[in-house]
C-alpha positions in Angstrom: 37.7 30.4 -6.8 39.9 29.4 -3.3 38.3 25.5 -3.8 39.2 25.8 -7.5 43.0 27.2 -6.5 43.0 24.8 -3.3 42.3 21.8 -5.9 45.1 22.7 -8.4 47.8 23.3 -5.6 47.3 19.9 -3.4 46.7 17.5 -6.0 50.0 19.0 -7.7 52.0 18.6 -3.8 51.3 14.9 -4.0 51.8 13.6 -7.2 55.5 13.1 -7.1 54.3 10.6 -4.2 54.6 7.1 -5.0 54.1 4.4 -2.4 52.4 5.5 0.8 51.3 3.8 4.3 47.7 2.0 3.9 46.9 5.1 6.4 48.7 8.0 4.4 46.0 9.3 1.8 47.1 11.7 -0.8 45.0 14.1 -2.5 44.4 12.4 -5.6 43.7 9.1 -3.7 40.8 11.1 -1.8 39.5 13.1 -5.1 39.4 9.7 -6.7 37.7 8.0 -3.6 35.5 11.1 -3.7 34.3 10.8 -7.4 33.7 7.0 -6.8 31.4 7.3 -4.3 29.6 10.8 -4.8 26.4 11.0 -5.7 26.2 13.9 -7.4 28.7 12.5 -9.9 26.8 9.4 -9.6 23.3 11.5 -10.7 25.6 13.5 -13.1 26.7 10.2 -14.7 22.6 8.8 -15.3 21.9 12.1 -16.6 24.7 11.5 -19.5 24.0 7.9 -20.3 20.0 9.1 -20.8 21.3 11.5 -23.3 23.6 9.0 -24.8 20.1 6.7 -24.7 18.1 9.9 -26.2 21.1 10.6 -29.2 20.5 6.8 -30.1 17.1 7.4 -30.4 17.3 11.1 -32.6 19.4 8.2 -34.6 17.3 5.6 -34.9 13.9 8.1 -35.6 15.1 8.1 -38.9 15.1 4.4 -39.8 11.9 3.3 -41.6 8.8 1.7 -39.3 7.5 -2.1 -39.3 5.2 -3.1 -37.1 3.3 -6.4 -37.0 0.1 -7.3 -35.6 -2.2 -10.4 -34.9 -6.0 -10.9 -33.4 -7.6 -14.2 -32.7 -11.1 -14.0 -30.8 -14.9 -14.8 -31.3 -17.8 -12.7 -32.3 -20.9 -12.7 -31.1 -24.3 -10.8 -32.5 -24.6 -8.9 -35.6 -21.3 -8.1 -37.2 -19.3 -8.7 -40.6 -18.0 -12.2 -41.4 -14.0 -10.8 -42.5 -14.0 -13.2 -45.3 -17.6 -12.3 -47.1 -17.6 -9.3 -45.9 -21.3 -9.8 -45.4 -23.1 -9.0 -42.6 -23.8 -12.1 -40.1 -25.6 -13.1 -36.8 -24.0 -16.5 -36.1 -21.0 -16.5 -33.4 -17.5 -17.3 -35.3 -14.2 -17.4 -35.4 -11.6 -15.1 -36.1 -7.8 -14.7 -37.0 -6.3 -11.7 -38.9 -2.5 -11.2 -39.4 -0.5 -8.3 -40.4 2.6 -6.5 -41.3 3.0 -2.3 -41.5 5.5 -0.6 -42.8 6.6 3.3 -43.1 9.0 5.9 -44.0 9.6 9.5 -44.1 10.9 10.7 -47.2 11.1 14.6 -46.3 10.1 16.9 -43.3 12.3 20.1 -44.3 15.6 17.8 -42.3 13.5 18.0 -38.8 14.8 14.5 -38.2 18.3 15.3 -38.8 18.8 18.4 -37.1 16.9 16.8 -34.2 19.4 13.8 -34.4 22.3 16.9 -33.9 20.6 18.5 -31.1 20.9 15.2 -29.4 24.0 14.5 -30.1 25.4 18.0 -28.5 23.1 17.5 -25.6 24.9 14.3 -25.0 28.5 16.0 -25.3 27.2 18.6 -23.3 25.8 16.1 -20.3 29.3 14.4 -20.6 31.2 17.5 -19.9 28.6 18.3 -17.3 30.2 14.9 -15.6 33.1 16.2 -15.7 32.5 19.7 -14.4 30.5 17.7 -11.4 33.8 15.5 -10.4 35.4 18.9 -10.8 32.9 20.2 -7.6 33.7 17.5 -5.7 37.1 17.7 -6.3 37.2 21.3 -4.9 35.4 20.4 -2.1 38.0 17.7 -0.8 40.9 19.8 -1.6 39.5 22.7 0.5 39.5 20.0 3.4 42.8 18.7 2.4 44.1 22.0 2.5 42.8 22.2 6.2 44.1 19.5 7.2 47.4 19.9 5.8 47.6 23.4 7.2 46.9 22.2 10.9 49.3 19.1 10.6 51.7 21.9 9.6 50.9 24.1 12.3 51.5 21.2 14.8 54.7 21.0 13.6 55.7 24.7 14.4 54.1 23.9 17.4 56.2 21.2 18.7 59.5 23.3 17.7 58.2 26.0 19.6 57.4 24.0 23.1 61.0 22.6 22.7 62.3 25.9 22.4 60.3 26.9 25.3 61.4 24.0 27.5 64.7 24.8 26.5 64.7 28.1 28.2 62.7 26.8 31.2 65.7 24.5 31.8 68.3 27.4 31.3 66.5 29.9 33.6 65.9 27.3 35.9 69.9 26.6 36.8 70.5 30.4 36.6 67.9 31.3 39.2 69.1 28.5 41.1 72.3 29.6 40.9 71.5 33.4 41.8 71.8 34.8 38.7 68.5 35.8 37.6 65.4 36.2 40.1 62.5 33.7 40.4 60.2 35.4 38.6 62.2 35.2 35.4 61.5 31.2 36.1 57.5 32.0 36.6 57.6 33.8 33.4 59.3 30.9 31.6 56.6 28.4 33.6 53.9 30.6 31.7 55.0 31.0 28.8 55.5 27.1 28.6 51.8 26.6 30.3 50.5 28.9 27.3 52.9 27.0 24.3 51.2 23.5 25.4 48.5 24.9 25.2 49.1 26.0 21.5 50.2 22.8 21.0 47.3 21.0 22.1 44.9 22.7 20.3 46.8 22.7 16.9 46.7 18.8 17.8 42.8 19.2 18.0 42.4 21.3 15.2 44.4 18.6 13.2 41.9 15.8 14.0 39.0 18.0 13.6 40.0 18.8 10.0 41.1 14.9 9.7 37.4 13.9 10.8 35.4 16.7 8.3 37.6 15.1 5.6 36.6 11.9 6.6 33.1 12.4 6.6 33.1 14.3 3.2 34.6 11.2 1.6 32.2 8.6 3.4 34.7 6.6 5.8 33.9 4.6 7.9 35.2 4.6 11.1 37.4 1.7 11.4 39.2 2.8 7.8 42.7 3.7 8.5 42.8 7.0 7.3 45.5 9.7 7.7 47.0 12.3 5.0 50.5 12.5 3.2 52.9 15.5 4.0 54.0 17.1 0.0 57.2 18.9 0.4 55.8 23.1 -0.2 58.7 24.3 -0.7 60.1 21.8 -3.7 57.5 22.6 -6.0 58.7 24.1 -9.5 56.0 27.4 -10.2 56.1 29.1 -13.9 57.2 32.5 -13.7 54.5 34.8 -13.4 55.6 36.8 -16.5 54.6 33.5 -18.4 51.1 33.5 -16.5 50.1 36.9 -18.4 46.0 36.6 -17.5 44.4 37.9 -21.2 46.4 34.6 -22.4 45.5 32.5 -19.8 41.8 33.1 -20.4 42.0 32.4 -24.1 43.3 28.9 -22.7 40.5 28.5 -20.3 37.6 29.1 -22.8 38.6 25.8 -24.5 39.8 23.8 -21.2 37.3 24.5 -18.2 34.2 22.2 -18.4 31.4 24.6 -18.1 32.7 26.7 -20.9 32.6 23.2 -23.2 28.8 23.1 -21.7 27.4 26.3 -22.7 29.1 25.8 -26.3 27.4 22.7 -26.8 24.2 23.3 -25.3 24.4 26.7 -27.9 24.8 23.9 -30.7 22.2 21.9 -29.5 19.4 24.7 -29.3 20.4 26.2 -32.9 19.6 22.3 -34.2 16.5 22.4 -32.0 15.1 26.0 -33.9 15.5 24.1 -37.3 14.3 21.4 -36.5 11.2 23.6 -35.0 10.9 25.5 -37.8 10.5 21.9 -40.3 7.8 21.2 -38.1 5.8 24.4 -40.7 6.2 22.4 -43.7 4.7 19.3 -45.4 6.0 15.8 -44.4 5.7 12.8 -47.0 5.6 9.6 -46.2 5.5 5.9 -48.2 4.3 3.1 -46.3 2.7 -0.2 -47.3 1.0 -3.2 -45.6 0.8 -7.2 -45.6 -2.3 -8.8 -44.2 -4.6 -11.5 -44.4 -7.8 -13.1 -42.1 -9.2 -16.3 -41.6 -12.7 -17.3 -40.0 -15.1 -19.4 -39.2 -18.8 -20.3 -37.7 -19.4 -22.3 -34.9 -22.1 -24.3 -36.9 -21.8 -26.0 -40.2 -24.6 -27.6 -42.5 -25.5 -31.0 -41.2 -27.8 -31.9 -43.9 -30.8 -30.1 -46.1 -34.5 -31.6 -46.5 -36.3 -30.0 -50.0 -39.5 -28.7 -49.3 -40.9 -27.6 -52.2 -41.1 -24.0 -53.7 -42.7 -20.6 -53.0 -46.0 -20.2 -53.4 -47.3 -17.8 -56.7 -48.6 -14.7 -55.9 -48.4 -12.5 -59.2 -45.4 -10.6 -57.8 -42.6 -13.1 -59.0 -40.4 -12.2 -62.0 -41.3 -14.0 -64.9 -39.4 -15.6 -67.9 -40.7 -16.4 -71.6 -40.1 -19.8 -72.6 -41.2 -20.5 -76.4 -43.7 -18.5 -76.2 -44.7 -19.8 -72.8 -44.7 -17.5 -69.8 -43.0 -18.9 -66.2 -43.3 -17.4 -62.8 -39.9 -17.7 -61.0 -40.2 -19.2 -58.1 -37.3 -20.4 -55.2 -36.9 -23.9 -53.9 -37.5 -23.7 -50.4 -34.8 -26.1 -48.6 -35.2 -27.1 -44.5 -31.3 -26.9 -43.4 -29.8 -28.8 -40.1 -27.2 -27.3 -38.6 -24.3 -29.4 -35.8 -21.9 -27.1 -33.7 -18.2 -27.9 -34.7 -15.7 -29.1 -32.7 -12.6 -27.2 -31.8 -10.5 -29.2 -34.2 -12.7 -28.1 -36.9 -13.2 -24.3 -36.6 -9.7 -24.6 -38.1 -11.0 -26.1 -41.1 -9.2 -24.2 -44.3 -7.1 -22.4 -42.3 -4.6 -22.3 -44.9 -6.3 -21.7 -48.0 -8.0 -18.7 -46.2 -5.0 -17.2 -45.2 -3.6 -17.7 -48.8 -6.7 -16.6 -50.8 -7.1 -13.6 -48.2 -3.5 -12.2 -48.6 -3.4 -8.7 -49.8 -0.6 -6.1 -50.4 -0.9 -2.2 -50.5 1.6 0.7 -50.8 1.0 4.3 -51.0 2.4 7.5 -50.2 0.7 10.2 -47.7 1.4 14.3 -47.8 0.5 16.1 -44.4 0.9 19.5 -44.8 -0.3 22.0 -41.7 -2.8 23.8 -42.4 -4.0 25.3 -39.1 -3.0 23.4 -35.6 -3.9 26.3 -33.1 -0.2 28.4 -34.0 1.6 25.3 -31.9 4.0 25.3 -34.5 4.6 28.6 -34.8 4.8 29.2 -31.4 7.5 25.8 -30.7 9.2 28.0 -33.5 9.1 31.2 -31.5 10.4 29.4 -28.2 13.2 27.6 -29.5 14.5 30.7 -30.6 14.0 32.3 -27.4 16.0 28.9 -26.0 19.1 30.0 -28.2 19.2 33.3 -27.2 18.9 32.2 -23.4 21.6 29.6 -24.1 23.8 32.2 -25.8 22.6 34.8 -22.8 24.4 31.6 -20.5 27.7 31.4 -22.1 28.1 35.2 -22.4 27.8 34.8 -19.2 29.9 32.4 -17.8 32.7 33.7 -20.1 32.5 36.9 -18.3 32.6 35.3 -14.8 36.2 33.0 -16.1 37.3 36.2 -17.2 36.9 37.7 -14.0 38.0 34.9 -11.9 41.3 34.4 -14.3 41.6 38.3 -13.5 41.1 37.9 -10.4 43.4 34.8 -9.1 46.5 36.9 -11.2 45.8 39.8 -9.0 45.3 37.4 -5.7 49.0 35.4 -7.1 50.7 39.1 -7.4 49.5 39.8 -4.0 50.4 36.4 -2.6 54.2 36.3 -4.2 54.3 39.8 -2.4 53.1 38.4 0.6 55.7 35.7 0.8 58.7 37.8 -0.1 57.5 40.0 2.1 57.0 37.2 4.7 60.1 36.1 4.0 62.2 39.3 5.0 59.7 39.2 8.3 60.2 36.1 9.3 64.6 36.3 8.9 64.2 39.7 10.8 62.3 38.0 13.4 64.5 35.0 13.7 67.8 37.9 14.1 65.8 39.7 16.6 65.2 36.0 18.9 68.9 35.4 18.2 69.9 38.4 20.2 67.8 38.4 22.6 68.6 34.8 23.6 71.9 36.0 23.8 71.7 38.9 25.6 69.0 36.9 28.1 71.7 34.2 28.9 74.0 37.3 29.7 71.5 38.6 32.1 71.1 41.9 29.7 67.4 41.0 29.2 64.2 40.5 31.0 62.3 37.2 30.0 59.2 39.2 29.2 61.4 40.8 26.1 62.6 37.5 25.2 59.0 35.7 25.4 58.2 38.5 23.3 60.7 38.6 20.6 59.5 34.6 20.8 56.2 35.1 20.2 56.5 37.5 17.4 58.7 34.4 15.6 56.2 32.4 16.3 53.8 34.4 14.6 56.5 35.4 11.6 56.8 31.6 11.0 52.8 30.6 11.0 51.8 33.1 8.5 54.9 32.7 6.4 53.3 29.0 6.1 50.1 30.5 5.6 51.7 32.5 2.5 53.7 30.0 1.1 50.9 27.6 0.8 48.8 30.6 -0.5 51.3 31.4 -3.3 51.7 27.9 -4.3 48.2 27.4 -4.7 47.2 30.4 -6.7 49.7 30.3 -9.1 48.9 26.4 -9.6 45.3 27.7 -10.2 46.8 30.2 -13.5 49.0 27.1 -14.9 45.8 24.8 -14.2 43.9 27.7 -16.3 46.2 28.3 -18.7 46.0 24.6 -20.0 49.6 23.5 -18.0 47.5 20.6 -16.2 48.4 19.0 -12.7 51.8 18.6 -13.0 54.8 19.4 -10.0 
């Protein structure tokens, strides 16, 4: 909540600011260095384009499948020659070609709705971009704030030590002129020791903050780097009538980042249980397929010397021939076989691949029968991932509501606090008035004026304290209620 109100108030202090010294960083020039270089963001921002990636692909899953495939090798031993499909000892030759082809006609819409869930997941890592450069963007302003609070502080400072010198010169010529005693003069001496002091260490403070902010954004060293001064006390507030918190939440649910995130990721995970749930019917699918093969053996017939025929052994078929009965018998052929070269395994390449072309289509139903309940059970847990999602939103509505509660109650307080800080610091600054007065008349002791210094002192540092306060939390309710970062 204070990085959230911290963020809203600075960055709406400086934006009036136009041109500034190459060392003179306003908040938005740090927040924007911040977010450049962060890598949070920079892990936030992966995270989103792999979603985007993953939403493309839900997309494209339901676009139909060609694939296409080619072999060429040699085989060796017993196997089947692809073009007789006979069985063969001889080492060949071998090329088959091919083109598949499917699509899903119907799955209950699980394509779809998983195409949806992606698509939400992807507006929902978007938005969790955002609500990382909103992080970071808390984080420097909470330095910023530092910073601008100490280089404020300085400032008081430095009046004060003048103020303080002042006197040291006045009661300096009056105890040297008899009319107050020396220790008046010691006082002053002390009270000047302890204001450089002050000043010295609001100096310290200042560089301290300057260097935390400086590492937070990465700097090196040798960057100029220094911070820009907003006028506090010229920025226009919205009455806090018009700030009314039940109205200011309604504005939030639709404007803060994380809120956006839980609503999409609810989105997403009611597309994910449909989706689940098509996963329990049957899936058709049409597909088809292109190929065709080619081969050939590594020997080829030379030449073929006739030997005769098989011998009769009463076994043979036989055949009637006008009356006459034949045995069949086989010529018996000696064949010479030459290895080819490799210019002529190719031989018939083309009428192979033209006689061996084939086409098929055909449609396929898989309907689950019985896969071990994984169905069922994806079914069951993408339900329980909605109700967890939903769980998550209830649940960071409930914590904007009480943070929206909460910074109208802490912007009341603060608005009382500077009023209030107001009428203190006035009183405080009539009380020093007098007592300066009645010190140069001799009518007070310097210990009553340190103190009436002091307690301005103090007046003026908290009323900066609640005047940055106010500012910033009612910046936080306008930023809530949808106003934006605007002075």
């Amino acid at each position: 909540m204070k990085k959230f109100l911290t963020l809203v108030g600075c960055t709406m202090l400086l934006q009036s600011y136009g041109q500034r010294p190459s060392d003179d960083w306003d908040l938005r020039h740090c927040i924007e260095h911040a977010i450049q270089f962060n890598i949070s963001i920079q892990q936030a921002d992966v995270q989103a384009r792999i979603a985007a990636l993953q939403a493309k692909q839900a997309k494209y899953n339901s676009y139909p499948n060609v694939n296409g495939n080619s072999s060429t090798g040699v085989r060796f031993g017993r196997s089947i020659d692809p073009t007789t499909n006979t069985f063969s000892t001889q080492q060949f030759l071998y090329q088959n070609f091919g083109i598949n082809a499917g699509f899903q006609l119907y799955n209950q819409g699980r394509l779809k709705y998983v195409k949806q869930a992606a698509e939400f997941n992807a507006q929902a890592a978007l938005a969790d971009v955002e609500r990382a450069k909103n992080d970071i963007a808390f984080n420097v302003a909470t330095y910023y704030l530092q910073v601008l609070s100490a280089k404020e502080q300085i400032k008081i400072s430095e009046v004060q030590l003048a103020l303080t010198q002042n006197q040291v010169d006045i009661t300096r010529k009056r105890v040297d002129a008899g009319a107050l005693p020396e220790l008046n003069y010691a006082e002053m001496e002390a009270q000047l020791a302890l204001d450089s002091s002050n000043y010295y260490t609001a100096k310290g403070n200042y560089q301290q903050s300057l260097l935390a902010l400086r590492a937070l954004l990465n700097l090196d060293t040798e960057v100029l780097f220094g911070i820009a001064t907003p006028p506090v006390d010229q920025i226009p507030l919205e009455p806090l009538s018009e700030l009314q918190p039940d109205a200011v939440y309604q504005s939030a649910l639709t404007l803060q980042p994380a809120q956006k995130v839980n609503e999409l990721r609810i989105k997403a995970a009611q597309k994910d249980v449909r989706a689940a749930k098509a996963l329990m019917y049957p899936t058709v699918t049409v597909g088809g397929n292109l190929s065709t093969n080619f081969s050939n053996s590594f020997k080829r017939i030379s030449g073929a010397t006739f030997l005769g025929y098989t011998p009769i052994t009463g076994a043979e078929n036989i055949v009637n021939i006008s009356n006459v009965t034949y045995y069949i018998q086989s010529p018996v052929y000696k064949v010479t076989q030459s290895s080819r070269d490799f210019g002529s395994l190719w031989d018939g390449w083309s009428n192979q691949l033209s006689n061996n072309f084939g086409q098929n289509v055909g449609l396929s139903i898989s309907v689950p029968i019985f896969n071990n309940f994984q169905a069922r059970t994806g079914y069951r847990q993408s339900q329980l991932n909605l109700k967890y999602s939903e769980l998550t939103k209830k649940q960071g509505d409930q914590t904007l509501r009480q943070n929206v509660y909460t910074a109208y109650a802490n912007a009341l307080t603060a608005l009382q606090k500077f009023n209030a800080g107001a009428k203190t610091v006035e009183s405080a600054q009539k009380a020093y008035d007098y007592a300066s007065k009645r010190y140069e008349v001799g009518m007070l002791s310097s210990l009553d004026l340190l103190t009436n210094q002091n307690n301005l002192l103090r007046a003026k540092l908290q009323q900066l304290t609640n005047q940055y306060d106010y500012v910033f939390k009612m910046k936080l309710l306008e930023f809530y209620k949808g106003k934006g970062l605007k002075l």
